[in-house]
Each structure stands twice: as C-alpha cells, then as structure tokens.
C-alpha positions in Angstrom: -3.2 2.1 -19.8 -3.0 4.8 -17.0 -1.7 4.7 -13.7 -5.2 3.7 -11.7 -6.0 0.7 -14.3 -2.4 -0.3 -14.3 -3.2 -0.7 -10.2 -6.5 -2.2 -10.6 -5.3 -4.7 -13.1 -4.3 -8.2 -11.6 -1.0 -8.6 -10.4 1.5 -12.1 -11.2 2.1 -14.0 -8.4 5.4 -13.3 -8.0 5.0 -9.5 -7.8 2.2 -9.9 -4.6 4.8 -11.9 -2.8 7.1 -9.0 -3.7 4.9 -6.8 -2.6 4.5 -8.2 1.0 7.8 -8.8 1.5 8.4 -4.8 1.0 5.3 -4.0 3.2 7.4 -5.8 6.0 10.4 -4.3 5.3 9.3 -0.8 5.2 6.9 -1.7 8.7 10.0 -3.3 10.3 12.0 0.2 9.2 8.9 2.0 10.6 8.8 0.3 13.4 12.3 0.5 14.6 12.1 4.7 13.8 9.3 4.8 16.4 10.4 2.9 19.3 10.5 4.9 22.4 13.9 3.6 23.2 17.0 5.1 22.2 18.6 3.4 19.3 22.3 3.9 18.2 22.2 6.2 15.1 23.4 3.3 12.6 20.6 1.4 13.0 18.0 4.1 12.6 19.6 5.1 9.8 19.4 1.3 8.4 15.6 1.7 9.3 15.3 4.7 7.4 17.0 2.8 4.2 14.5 -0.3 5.3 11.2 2.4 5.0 12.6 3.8 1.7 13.6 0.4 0.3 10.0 -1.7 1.2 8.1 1.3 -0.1 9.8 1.2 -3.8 9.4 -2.3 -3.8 5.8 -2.1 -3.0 5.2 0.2 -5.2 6.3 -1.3 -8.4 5.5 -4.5 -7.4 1.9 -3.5 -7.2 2.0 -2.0 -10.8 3.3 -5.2 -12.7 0.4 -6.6 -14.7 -0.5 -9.6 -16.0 -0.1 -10.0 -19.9 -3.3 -11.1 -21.5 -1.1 -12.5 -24.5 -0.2 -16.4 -25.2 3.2 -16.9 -25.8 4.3 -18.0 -29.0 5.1 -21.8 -29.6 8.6 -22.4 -30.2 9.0 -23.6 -33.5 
C-alpha cells in the first residue's frame, strides 16, 4: 500500500477524532504565533511546540487504516 492509498483508505474512528484534536492544537499554536500583540517569549515558544505537536498528530492520525481482517474467535 503506498502513501496516497494509505490516505485515501478509511480511517478508525478513533484516529479522526485524533486527528481534529491536532488540527486544533496546531491552529491554536498558529494562532497565538500570529497575533499582532506582543507575547512573552515562553508562550510563543509553547505555540511553536503546539504547531509542531498538532501537525504530527494529524499526520499520522490520518494514515491509520482500517483493517479489512475479522479477528479470530478466542478459542
């Protein structure tokens, strides 16, 4: 499976709530890099962290796939 089938391919449940949670994070990181206001330098850097962090878990999240397999009954 390559990388563009792997993202086409339905994702669990569990991984699209993942997924949203770390498009939040990574906007609220965005958003706190571009306010117009100055910010003290920890929390920018926190943001930066928040950006890096949401985008990882996005990504990943977003190439978990569903297994097509039945589980074996427990004998």
């Amino acid at each position: 499976m390559n990388v563009v089938e792997r993202a086409l391919a339905p994702t669990p449940k569990w991984f699209k709530i993942l997924r949203t949670v770390g498009i939040a994070l990574a906007t609220i990181g965005g958003t706190i890099i571009a306010s117009p206001v100055a910010l003290p330098l920890g929390l920018v850097s926190a943001a930066g962290y928040l950006v890096l962090g949401g985008s990882i878990i996005s990504v990943v999240s977003q190439t978990a796939v569903k297994s097509e397999e039945e589980p074996e009954p427990v004998k």
